[in-house]
Backbone as JSON Lines, residues from 0, in Angstrom:
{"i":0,"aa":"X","n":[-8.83,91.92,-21.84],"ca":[-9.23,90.7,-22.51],"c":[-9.9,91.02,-23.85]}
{"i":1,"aa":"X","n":[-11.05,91.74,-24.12],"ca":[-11.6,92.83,-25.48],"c":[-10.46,92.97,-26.61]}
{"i":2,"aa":"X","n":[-9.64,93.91,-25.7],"ca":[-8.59,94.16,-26.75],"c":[-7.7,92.95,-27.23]}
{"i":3,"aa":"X","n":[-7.05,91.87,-26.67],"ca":[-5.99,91.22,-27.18],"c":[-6.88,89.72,-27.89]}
{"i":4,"aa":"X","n":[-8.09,89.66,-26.45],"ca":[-8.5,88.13,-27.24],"c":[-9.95,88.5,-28.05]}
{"i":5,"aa":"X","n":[-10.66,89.68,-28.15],"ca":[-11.92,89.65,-28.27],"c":[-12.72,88.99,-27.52]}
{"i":6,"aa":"X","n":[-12.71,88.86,-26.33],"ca":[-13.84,87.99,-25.1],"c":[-14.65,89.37,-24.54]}
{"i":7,"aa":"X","n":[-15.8,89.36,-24.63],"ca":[-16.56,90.41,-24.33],"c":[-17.24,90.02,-22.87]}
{"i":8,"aa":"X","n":[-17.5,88.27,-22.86],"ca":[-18.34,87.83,-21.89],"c":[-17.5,87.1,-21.48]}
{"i":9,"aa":"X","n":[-16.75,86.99,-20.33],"ca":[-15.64,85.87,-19.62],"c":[-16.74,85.07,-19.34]}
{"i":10,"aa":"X","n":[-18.04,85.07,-18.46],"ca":[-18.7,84.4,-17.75],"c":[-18.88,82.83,-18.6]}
{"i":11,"aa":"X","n":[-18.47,82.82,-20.22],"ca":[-19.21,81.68,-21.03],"c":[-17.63,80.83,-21.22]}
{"i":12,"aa":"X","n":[-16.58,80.88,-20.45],"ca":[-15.17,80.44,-20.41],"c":[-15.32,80.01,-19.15]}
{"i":13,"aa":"X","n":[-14.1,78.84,-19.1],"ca":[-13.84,78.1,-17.61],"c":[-13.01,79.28,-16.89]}
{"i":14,"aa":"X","n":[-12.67,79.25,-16.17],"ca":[-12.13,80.08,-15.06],"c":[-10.54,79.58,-15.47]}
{"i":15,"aa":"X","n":[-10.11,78.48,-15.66],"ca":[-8.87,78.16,-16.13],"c":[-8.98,78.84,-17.4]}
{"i":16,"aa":"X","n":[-9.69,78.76,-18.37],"ca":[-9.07,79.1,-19.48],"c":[-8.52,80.13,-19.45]}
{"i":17,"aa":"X","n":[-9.61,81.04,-19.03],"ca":[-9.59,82.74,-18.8],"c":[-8.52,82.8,-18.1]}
{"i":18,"aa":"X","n":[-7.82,82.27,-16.68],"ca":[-6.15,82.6,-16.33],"c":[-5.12,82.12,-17.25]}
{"i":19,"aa":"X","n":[-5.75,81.58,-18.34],"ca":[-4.73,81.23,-19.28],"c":[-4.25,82.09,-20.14]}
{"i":20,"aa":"X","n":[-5.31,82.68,-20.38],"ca":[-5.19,84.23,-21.52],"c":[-4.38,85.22,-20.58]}
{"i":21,"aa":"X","n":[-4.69,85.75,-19.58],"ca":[-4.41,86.81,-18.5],"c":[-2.91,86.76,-18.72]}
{"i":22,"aa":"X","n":[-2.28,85.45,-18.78],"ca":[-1.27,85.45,-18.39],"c":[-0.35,85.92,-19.63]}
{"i":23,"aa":"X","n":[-1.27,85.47,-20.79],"ca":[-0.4,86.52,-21.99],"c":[-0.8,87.64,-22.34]}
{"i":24,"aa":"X","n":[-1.63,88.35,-21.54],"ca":[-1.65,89.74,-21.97],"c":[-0.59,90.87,-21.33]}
{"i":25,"aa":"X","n":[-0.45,91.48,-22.12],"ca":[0.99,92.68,-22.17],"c":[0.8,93.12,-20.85]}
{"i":26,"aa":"X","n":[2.36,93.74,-20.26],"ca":[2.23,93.94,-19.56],"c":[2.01,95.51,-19.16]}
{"i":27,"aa":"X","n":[1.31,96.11,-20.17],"ca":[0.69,97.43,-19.62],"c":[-0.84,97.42,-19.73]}
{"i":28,"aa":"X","n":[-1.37,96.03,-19.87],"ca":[-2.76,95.29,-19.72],"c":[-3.4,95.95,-18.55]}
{"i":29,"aa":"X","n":[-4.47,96.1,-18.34],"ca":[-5.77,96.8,-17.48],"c":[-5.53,95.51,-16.34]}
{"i":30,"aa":"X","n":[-5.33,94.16,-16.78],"ca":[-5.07,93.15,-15.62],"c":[-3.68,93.4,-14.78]}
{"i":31,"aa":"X","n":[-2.83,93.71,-16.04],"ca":[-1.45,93.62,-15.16],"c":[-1.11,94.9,-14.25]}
{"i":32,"aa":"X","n":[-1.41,95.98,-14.9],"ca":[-1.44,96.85,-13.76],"c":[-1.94,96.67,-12.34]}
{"i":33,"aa":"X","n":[-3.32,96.01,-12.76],"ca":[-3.93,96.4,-11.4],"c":[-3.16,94.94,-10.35]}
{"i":34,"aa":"X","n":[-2.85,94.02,-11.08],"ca":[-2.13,93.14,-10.13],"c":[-0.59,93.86,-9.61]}
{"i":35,"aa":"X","n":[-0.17,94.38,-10.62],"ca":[1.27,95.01,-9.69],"c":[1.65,96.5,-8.83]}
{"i":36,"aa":"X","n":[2.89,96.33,-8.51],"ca":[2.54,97.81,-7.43],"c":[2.7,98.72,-7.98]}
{"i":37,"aa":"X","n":[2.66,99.21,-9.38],"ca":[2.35,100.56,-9.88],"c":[0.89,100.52,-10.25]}
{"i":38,"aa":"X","n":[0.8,101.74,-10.19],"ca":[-0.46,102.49,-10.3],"c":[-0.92,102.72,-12.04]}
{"i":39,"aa":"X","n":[0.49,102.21,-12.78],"ca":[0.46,102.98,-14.01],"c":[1.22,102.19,-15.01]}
{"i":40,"aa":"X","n":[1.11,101.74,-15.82],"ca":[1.91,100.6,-17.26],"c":[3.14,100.93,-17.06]}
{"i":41,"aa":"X","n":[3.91,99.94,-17.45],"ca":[5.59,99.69,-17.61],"c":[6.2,101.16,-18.09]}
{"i":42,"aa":"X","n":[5.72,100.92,-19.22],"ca":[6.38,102.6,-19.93],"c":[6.0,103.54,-19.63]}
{"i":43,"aa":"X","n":[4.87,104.08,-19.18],"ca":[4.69,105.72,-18.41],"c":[5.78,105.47,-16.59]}
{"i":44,"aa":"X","n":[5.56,104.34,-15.93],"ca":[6.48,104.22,-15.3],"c":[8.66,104.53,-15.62]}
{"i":45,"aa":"X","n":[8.69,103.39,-16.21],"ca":[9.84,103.97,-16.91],"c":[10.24,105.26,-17.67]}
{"i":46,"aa":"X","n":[9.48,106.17,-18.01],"ca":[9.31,107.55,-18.55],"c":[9.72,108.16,-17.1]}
{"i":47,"aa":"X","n":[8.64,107.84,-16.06],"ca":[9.02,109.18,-14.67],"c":[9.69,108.51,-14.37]}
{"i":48,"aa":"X","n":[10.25,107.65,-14.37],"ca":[11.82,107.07,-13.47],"c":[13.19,107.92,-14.44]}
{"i":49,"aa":"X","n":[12.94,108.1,-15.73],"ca":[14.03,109.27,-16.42],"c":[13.88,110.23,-16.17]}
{"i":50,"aa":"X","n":[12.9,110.81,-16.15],"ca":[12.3,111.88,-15.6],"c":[13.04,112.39,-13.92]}
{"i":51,"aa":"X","n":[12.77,111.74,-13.11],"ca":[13.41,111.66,-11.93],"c":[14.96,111.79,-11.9]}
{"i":52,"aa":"X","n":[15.35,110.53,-12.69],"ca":[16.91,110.94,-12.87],"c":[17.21,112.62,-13.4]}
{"i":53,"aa":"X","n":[16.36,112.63,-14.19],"ca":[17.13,113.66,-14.95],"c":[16.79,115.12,-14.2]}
{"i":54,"aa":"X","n":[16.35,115.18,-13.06],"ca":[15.76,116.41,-11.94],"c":[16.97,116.47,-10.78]}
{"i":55,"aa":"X","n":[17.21,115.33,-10.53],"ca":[17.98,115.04,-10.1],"c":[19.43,115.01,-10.28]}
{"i":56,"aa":"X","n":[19.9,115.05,-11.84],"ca":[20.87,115.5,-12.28],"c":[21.17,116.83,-12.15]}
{"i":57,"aa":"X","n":[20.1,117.63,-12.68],"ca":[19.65,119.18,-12.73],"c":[20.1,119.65,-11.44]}
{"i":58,"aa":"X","n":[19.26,119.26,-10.5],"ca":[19.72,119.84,-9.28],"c":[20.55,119.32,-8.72]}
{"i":59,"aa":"X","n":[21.8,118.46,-9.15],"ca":[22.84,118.57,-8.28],"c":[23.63,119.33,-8.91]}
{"i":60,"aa":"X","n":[23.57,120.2,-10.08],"ca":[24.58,121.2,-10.27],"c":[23.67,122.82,-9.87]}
{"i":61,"aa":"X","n":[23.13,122.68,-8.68],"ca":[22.28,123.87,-7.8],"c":[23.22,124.15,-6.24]}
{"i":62,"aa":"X","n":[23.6,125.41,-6.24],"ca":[23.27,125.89,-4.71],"c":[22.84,125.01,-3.59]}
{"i":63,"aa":"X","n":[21.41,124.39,-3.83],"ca":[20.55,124.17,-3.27],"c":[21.27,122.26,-2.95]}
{"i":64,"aa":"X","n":[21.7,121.88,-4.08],"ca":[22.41,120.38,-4.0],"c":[23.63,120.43,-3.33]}
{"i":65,"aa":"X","n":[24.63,121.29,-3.02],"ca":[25.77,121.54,-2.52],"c":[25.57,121.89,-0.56]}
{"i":66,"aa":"X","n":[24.37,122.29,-0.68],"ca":[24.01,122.67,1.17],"c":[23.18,121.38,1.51]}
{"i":67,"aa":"X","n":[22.16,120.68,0.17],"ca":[22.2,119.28,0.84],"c":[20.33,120.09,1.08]}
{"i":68,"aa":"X","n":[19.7,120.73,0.16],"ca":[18.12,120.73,0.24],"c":[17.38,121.38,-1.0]}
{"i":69,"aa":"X","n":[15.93,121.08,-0.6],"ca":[15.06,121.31,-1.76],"c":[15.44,119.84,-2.86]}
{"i":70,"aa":"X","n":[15.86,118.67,-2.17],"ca":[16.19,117.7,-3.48],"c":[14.86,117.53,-4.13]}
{"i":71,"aa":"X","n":[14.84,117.28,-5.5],"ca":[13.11,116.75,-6.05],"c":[12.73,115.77,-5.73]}
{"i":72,"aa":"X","n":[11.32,115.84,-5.3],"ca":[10.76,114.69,-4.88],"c":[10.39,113.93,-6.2]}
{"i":73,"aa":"X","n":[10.56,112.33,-5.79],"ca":[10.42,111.52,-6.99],"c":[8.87,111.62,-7.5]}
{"i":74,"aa":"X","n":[8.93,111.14,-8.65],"ca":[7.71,110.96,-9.28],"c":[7.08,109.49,-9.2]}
{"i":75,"aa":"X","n":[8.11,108.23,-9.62],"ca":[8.33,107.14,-9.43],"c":[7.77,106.39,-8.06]}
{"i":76,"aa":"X","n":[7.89,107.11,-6.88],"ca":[7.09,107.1,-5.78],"c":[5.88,107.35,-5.4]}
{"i":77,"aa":"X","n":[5.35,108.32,-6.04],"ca":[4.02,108.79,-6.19],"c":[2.99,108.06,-7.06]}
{"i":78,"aa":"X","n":[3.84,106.69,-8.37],"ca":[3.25,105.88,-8.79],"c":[3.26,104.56,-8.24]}
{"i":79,"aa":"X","n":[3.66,104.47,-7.07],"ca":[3.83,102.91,-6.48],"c":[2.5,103.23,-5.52]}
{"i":80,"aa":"X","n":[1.91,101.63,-5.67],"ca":[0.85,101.74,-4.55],"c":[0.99,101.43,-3.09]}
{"i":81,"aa":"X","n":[0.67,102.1,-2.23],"ca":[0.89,101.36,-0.86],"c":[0.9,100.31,-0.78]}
{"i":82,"aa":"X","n":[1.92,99.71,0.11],"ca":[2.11,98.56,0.62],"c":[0.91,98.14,2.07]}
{"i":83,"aa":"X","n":[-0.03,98.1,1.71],"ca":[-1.56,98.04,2.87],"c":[-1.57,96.75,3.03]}
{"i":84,"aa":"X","n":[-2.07,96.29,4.18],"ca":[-2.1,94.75,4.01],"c":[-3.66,94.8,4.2]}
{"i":85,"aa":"X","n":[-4.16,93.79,3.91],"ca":[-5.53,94.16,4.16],"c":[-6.2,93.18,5.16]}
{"i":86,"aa":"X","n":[-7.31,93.67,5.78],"ca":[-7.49,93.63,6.82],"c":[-8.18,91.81,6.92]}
{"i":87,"aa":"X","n":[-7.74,91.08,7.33],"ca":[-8.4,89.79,7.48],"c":[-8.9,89.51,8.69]}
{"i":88,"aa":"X","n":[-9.97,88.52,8.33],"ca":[-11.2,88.56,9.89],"c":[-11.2,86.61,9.84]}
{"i":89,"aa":"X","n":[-10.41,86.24,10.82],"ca":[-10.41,84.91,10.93],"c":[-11.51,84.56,12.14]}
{"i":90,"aa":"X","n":[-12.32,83.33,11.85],"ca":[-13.07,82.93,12.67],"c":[-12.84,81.51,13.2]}
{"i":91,"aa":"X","n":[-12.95,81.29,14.35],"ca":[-12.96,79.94,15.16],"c":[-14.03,78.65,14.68]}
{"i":92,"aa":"X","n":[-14.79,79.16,14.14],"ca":[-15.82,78.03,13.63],"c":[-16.42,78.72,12.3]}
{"i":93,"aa":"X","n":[-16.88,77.45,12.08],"ca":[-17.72,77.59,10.99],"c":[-19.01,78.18,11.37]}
{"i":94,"aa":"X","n":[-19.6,77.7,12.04],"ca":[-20.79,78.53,12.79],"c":[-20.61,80.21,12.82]}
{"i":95,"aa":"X","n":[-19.27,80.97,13.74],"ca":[-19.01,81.81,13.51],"c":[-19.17,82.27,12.12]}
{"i":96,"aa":"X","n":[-18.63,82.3,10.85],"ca":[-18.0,82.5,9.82],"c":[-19.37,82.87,8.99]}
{"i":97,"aa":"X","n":[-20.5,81.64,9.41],"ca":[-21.89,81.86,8.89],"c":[-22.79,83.32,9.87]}
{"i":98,"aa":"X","n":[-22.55,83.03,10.97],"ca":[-23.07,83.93,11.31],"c":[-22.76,85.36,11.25]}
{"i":99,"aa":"X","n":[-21.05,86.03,11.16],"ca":[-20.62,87.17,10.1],"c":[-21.31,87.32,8.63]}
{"i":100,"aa":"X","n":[-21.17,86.08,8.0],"ca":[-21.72,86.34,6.4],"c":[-23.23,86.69,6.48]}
{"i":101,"aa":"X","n":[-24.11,86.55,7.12],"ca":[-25.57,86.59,7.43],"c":[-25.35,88.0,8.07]}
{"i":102,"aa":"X","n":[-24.74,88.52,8.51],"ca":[-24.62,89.94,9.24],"c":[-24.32,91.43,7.75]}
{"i":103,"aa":"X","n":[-23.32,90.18,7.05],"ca":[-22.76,91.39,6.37],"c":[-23.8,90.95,4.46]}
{"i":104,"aa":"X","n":[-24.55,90.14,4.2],"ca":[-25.31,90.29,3.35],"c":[-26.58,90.98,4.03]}
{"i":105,"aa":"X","n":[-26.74,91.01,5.07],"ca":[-27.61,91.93,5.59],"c":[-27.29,93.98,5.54]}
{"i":106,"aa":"X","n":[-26.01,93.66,5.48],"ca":[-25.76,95.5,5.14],"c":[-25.51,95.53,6.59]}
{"i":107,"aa":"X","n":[-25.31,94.66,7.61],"ca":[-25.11,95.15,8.96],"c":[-23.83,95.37,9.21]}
{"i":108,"aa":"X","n":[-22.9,94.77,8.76],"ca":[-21.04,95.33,9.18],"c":[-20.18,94.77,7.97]}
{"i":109,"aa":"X","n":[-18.92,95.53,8.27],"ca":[-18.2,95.62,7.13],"c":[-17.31,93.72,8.29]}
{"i":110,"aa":"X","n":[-16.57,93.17,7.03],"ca":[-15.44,92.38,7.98],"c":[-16.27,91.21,8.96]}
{"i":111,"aa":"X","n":[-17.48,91.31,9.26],"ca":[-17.77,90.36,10.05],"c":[-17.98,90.87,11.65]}
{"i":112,"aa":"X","n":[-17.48,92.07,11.68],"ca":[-17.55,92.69,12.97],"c":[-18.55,93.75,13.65]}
């Protein structure tokens, strides 16, 4: 946000506005990364995906490509983030739900549990 709009302090913007900007910042933006499943901007991505091809070219004119081992492991893979789902803690009441949040602003459990 610094770099494209100059906003130093989001906190003095509506919450709409601010998803308004987000949505035009580039997509090798500090936001957009961290929303998508690479680990790493469009173009260093697209770089090890040639990269990959081109190891992969290499070694299929190998010994080693003709018996069918040692293929290179991708790089392109090593920049995708796990697919984790994360862990959700559903409660039956509201009562419940208060009495987790009172547990865990206390430093007593992670989740409610």
């Amino acid at each position: 946000m610094a770099e494209t709009y100059h906003i130093y302090d989001m906190e003095q913007f509506s919450p709409v506005y601010i998803s308004i900007l987000v949505r035009g910042l580039s997509v090798n933006s500090r936001v957009a990364i961290a929303e998508s499943d690479k680990l790493v901007g469009l173009d260093t991505f697209m770089m090890a995906s040639v990269l990959d091809e081109l190891r992969v070219i290499i070694w299929q004119n190998t010994k080693d490509a003709q018996k069918g081992r040692n293929r290179p492991k991708s790089i392109t893979q090593s920049l995708l983030r796990k697919n984790e789902k994360p862990k959700v803690t559903v409660y039956k009441t509201f009562d419940d739900f208060l009495e987790a949040r009172e547990r865990i602003m206390k430093g007593g459990t992670k989740n409610g549990k």
